[in-house]
Backbone as JSON Lines, residues from 0, in Angstrom:
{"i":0,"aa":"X","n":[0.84,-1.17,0.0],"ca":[0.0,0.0,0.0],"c":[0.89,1.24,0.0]}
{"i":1,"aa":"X","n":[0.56,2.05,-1.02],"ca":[1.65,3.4,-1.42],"c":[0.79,4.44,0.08]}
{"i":2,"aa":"X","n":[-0.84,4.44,-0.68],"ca":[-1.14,5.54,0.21],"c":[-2.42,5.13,0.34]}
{"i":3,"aa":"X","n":[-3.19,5.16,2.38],"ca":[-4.41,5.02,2.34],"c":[-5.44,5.83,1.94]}
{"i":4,"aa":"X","n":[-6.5,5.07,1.29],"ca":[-7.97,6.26,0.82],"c":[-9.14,5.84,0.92]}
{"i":5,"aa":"X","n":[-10.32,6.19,1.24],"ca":[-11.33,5.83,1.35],"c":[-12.65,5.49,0.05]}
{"i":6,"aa":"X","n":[-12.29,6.76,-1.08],"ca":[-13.07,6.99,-2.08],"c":[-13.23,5.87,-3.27]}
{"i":7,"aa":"X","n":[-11.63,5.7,-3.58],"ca":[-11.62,5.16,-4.63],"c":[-10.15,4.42,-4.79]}
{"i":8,"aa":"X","n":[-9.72,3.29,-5.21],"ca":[-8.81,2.85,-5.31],"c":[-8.23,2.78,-6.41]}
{"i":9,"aa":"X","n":[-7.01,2.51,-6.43],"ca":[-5.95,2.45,-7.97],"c":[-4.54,2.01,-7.73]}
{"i":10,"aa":"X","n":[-4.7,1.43,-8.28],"ca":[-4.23,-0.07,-8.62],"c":[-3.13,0.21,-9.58]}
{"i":11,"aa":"X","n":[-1.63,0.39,-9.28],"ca":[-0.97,1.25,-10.06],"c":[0.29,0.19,-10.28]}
{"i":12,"aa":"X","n":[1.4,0.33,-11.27],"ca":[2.36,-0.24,-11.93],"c":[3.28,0.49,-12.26]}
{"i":13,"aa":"X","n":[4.92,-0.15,-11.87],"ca":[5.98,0.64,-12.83],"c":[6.17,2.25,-12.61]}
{"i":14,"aa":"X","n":[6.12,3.12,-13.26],"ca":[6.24,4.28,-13.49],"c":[5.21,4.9,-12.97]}
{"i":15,"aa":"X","n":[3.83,4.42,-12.96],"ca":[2.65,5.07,-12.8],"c":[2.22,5.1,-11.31]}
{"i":16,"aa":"X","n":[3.14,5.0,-10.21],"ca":[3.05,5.15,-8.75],"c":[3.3,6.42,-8.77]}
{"i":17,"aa":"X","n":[4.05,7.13,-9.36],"ca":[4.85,8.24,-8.99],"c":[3.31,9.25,-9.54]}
{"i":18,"aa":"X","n":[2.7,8.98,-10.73],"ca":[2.31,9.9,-11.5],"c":[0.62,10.01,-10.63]}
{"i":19,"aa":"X","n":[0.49,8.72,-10.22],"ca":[-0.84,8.55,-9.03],"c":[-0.7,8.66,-8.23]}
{"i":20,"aa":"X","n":[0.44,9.66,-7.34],"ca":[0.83,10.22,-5.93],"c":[0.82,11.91,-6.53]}
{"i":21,"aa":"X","n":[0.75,12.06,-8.06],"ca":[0.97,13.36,-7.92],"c":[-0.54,13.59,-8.21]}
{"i":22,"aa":"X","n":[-1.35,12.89,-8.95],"ca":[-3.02,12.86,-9.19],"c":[-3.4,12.96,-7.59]}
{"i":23,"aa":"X","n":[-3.25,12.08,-6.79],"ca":[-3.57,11.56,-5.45],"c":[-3.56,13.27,-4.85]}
{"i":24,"aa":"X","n":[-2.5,13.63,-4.47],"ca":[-1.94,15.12,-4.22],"c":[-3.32,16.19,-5.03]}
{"i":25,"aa":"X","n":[-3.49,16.05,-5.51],"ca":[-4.49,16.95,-6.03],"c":[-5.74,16.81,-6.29]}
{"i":26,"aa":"X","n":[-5.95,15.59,-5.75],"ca":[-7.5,14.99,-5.66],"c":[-7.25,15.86,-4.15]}
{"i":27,"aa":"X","n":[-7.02,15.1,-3.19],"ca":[-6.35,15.61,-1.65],"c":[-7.07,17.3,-1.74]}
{"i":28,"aa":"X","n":[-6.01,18.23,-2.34],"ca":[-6.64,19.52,-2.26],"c":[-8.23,19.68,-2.89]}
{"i":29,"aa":"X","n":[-9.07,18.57,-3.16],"ca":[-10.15,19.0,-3.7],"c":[-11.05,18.3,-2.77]}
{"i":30,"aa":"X","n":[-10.67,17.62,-1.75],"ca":[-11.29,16.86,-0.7],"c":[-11.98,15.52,-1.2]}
{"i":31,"aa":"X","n":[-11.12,14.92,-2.01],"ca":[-11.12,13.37,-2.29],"c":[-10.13,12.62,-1.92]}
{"i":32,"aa":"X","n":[-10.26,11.44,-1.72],"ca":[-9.52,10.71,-0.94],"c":[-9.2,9.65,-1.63]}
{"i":33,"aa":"X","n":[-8.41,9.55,-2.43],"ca":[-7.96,8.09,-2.58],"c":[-6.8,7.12,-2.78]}
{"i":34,"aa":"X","n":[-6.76,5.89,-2.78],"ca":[-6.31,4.89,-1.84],"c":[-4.84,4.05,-3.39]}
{"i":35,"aa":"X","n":[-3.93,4.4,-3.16],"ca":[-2.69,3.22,-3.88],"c":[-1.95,2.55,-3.68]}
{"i":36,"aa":"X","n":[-2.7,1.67,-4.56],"ca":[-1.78,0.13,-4.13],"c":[-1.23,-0.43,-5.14]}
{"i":37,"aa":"X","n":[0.46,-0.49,-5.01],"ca":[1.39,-0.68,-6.08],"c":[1.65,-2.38,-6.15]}
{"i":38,"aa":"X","n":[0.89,-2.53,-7.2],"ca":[1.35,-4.03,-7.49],"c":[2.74,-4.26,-7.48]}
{"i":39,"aa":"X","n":[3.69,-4.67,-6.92],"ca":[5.22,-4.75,-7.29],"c":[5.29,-5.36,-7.98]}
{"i":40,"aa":"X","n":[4.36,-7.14,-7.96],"ca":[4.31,-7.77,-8.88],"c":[3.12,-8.95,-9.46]}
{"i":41,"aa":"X","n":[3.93,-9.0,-10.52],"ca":[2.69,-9.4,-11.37],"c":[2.26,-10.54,-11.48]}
{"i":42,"aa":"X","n":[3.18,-11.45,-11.2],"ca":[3.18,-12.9,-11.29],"c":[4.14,-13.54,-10.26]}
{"i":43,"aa":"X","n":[3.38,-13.89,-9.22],"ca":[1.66,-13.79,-8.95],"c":[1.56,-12.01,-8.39]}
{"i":44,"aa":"X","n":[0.35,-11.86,-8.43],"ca":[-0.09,-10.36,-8.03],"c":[-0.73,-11.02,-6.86]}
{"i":45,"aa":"X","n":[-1.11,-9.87,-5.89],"ca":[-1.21,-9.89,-4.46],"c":[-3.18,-9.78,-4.52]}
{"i":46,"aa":"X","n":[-3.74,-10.51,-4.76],"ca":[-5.19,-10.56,-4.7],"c":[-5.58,-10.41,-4.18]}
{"i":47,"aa":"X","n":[-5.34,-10.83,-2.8],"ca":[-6.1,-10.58,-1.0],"c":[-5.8,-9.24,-1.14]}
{"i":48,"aa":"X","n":[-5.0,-8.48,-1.42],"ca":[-4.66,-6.95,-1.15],"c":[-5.79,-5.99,-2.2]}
{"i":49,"aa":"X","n":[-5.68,-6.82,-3.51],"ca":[-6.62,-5.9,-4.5],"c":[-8.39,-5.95,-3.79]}
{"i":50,"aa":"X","n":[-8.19,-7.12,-3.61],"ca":[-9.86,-7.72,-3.06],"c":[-10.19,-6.41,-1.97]}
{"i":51,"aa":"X","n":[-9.23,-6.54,-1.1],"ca":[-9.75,-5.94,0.43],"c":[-9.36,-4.06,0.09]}
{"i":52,"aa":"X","n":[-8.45,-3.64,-1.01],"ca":[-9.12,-2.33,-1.24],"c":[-10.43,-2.0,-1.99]}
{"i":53,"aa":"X","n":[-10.83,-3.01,-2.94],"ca":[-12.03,-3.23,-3.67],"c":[-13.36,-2.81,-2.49]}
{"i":54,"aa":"X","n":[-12.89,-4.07,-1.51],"ca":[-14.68,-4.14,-0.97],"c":[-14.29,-2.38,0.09]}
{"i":55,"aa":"X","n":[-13.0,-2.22,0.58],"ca":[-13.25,-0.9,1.18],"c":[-13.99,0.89,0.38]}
{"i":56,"aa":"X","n":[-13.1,0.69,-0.57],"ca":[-13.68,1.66,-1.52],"c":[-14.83,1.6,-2.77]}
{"i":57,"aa":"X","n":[-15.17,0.3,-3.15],"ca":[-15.99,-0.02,-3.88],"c":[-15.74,1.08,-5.33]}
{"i":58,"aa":"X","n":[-15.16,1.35,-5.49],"ca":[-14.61,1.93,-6.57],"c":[-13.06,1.59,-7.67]}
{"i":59,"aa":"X","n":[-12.85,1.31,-8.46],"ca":[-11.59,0.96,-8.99],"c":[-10.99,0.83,-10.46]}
{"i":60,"aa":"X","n":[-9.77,1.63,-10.38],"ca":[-9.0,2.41,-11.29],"c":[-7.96,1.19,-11.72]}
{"i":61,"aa":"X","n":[-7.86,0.67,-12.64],"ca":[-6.07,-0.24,-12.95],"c":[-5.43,0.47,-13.52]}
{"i":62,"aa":"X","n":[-4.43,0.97,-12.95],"ca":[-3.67,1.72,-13.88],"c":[-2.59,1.41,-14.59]}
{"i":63,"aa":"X","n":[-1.36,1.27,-15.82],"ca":[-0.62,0.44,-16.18],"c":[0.31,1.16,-17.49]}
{"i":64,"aa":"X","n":[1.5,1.14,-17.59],"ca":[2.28,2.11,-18.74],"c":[2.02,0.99,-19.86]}
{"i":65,"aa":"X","n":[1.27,-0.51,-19.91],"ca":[1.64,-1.04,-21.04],"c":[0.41,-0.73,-22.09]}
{"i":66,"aa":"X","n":[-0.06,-1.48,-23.01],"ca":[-1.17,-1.23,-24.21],"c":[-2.57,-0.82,-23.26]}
{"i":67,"aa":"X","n":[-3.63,-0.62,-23.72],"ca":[-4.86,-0.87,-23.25],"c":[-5.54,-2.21,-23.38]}
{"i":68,"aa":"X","n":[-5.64,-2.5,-24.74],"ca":[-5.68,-3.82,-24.8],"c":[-4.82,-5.22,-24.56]}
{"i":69,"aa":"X","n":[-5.36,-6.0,-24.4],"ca":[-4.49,-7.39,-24.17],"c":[-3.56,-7.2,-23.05]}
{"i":70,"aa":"X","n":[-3.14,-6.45,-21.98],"ca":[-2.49,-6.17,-21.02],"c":[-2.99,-7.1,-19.84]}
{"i":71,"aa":"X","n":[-1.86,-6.97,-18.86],"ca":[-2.34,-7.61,-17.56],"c":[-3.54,-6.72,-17.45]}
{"i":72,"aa":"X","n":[-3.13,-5.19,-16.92],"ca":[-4.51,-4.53,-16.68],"c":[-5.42,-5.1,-16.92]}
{"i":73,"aa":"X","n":[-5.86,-5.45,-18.21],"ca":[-7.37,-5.65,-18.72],"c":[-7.56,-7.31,-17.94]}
{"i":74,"aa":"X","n":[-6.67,-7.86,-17.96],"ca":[-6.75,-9.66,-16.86],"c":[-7.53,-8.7,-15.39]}
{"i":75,"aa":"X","n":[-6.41,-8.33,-14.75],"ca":[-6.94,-7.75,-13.69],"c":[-7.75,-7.12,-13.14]}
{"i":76,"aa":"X","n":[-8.45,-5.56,-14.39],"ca":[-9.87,-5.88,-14.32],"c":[-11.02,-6.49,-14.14]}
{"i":77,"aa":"X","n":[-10.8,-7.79,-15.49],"ca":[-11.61,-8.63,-15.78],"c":[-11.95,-9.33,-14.71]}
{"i":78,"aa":"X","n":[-11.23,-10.1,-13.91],"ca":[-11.15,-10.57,-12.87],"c":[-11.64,-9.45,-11.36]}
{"i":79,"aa":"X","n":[-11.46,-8.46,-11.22],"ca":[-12.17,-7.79,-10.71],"c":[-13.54,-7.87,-10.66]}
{"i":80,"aa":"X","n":[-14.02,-7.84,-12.17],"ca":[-15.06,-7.44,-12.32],"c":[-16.39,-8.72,-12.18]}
{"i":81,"aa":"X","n":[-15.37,-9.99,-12.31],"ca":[-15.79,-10.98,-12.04],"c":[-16.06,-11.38,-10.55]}
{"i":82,"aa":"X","n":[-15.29,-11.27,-10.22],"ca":[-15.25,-11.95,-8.77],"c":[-15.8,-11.04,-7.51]}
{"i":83,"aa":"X","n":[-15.77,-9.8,-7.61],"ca":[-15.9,-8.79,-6.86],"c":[-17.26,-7.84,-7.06]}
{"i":84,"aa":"X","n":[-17.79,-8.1,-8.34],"ca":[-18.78,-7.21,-8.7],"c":[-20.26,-6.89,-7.89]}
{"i":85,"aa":"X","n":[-20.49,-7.26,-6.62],"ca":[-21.21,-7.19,-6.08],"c":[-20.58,-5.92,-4.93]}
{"i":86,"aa":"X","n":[-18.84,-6.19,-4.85],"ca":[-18.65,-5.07,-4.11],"c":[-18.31,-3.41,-4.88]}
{"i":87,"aa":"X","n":[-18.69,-3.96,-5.94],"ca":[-18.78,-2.41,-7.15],"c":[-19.64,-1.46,-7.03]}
{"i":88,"aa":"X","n":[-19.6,-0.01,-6.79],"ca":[-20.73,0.91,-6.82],"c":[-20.14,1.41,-8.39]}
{"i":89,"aa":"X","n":[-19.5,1.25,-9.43],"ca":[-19.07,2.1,-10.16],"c":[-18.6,0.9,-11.45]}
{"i":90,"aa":"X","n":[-18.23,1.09,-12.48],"ca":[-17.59,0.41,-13.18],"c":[-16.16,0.47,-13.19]}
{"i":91,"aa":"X","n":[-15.17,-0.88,-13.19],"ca":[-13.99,-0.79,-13.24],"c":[-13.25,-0.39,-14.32]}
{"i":92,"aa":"X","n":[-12.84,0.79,-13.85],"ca":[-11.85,2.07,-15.01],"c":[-10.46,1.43,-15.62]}
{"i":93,"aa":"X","n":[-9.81,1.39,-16.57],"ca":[-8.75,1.1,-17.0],"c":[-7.96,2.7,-16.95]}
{"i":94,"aa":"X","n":[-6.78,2.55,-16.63],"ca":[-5.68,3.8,-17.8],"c":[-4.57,3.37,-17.91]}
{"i":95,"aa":"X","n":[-4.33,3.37,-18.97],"ca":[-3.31,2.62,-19.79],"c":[-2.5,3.53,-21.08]}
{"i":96,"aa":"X","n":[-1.62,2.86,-21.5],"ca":[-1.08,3.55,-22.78],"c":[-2.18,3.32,-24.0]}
{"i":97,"aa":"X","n":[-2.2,4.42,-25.25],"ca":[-2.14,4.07,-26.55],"c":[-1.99,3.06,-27.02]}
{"i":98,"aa":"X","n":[-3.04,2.25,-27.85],"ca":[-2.66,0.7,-28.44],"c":[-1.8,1.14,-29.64]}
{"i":99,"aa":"X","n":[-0.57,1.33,-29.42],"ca":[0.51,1.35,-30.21],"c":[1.9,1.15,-29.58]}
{"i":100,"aa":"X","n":[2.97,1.15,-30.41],"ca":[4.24,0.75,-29.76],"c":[4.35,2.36,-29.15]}
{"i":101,"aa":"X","n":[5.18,1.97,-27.91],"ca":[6.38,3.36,-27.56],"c":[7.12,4.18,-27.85]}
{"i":102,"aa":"X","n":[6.39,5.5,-28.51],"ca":[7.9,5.78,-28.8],"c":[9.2,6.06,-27.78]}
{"i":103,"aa":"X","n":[10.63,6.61,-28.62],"ca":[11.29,6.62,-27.26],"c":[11.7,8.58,-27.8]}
{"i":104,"aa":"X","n":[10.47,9.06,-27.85],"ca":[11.02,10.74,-27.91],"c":[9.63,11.4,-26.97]}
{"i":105,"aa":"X","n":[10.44,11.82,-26.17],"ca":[9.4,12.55,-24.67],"c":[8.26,13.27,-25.09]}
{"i":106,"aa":"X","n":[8.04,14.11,-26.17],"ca":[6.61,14.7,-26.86],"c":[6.09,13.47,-27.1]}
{"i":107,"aa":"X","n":[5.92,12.17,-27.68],"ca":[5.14,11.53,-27.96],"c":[4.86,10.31,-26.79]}
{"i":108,"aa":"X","n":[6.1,10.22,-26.62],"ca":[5.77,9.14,-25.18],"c":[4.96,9.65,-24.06]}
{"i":109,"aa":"X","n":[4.7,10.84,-24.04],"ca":[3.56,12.06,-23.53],"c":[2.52,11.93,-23.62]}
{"i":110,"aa":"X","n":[2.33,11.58,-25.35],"ca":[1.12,11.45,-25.84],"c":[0.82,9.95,-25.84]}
{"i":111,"aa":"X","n":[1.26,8.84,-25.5],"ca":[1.33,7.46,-26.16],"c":[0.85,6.98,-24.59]}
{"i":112,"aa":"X","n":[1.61,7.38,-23.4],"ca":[1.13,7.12,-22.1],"c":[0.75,7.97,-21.62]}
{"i":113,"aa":"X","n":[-0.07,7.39,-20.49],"ca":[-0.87,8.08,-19.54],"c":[-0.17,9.03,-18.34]}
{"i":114,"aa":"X","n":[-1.24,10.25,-18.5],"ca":[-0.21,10.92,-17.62],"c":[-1.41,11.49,-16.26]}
{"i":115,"aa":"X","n":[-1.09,11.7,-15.31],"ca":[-1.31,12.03,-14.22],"c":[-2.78,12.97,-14.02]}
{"i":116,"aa":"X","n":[-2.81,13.59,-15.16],"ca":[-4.02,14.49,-15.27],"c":[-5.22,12.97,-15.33]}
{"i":117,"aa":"X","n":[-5.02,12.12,-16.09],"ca":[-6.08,11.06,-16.44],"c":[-6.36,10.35,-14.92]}
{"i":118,"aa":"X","n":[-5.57,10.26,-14.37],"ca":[-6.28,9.69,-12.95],"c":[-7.51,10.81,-12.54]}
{"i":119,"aa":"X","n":[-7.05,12.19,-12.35],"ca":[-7.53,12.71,-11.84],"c":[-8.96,12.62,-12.5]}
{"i":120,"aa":"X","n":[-9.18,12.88,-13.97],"ca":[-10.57,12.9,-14.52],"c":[-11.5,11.77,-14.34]}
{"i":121,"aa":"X","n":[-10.24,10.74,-14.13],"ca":[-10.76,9.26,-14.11],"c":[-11.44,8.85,-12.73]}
{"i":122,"aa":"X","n":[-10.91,9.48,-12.03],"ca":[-11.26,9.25,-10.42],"c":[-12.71,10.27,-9.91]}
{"i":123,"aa":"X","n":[-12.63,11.74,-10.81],"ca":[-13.88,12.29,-10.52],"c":[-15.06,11.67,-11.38]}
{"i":124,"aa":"X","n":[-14.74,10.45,-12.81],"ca":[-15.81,10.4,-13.15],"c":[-16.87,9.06,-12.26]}
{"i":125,"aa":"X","n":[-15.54,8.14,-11.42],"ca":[-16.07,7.15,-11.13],"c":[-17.05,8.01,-9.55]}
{"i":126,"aa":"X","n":[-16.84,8.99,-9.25],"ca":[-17.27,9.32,-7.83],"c":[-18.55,9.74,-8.18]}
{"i":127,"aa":"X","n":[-18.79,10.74,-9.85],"ca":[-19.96,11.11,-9.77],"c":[-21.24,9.89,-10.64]}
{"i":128,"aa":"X","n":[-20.74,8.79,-10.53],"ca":[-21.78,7.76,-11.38],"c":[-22.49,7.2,-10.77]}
């Protein structure tokens, strides 16, 4: 667990801890609260941990620098959405990269992954549904 929250959880990877502590930070000044938990890893991933922020916040974000499609993310969702969906008030959010390769020049890898502003929109849309 990066940071506790009550609202909404997210479920973060890799690079994207840093960028959902700076979303987190500015949800915070708007009087939302929510909760990250950094998968370290993937295989196996820590389930009892995803489960028990699930049923606390009933809300949930996967967040992930790889594709949108075909990614763990979308496993981990899926499985979310399966097993847990009774503790759902909201639908389970993905943010992810561009279904395309990486580039490696900082204007587009900008544009190709997800950046920190998307939690934030992502997290006010699951609060108001």
């Amino acid at each position: 667990m990066v940071k506790e929250g009550e609202e909404v959880a997210s479920l973060r990877t890799e690079l994207f801890v840093h960028r959902a502590e700076v979303a987190t930070a500015q949800l915070e000044r708007e009087g939302i609260s929510a909760e990250i938990l950094d998968l370290r890893s993937l295989s196996p991933y820590d389930w009892e941990a995803i489960a028990a922020s699930v049923r606390k916040t009933h809300r949930v974000i996967v967040a992930y620098e790889d594709m949108l499609s075909w990614g763990y993310g979308a496993e981990i969702a899926a499985r979310i959405a399966d097993e847990l969906f009774d503790e759902l008030d909201a639908p389970v959010k993905r943010i992810a990269a561009t279904d395309t390769f990486c580039a490696y020049q900082p204007k587009l890898e900008d544009a190709i992954l997800p950046q920190s502003d998307a939690v934030v929109t992502t997290v006010k849309s699951l609060l108001d549904y």
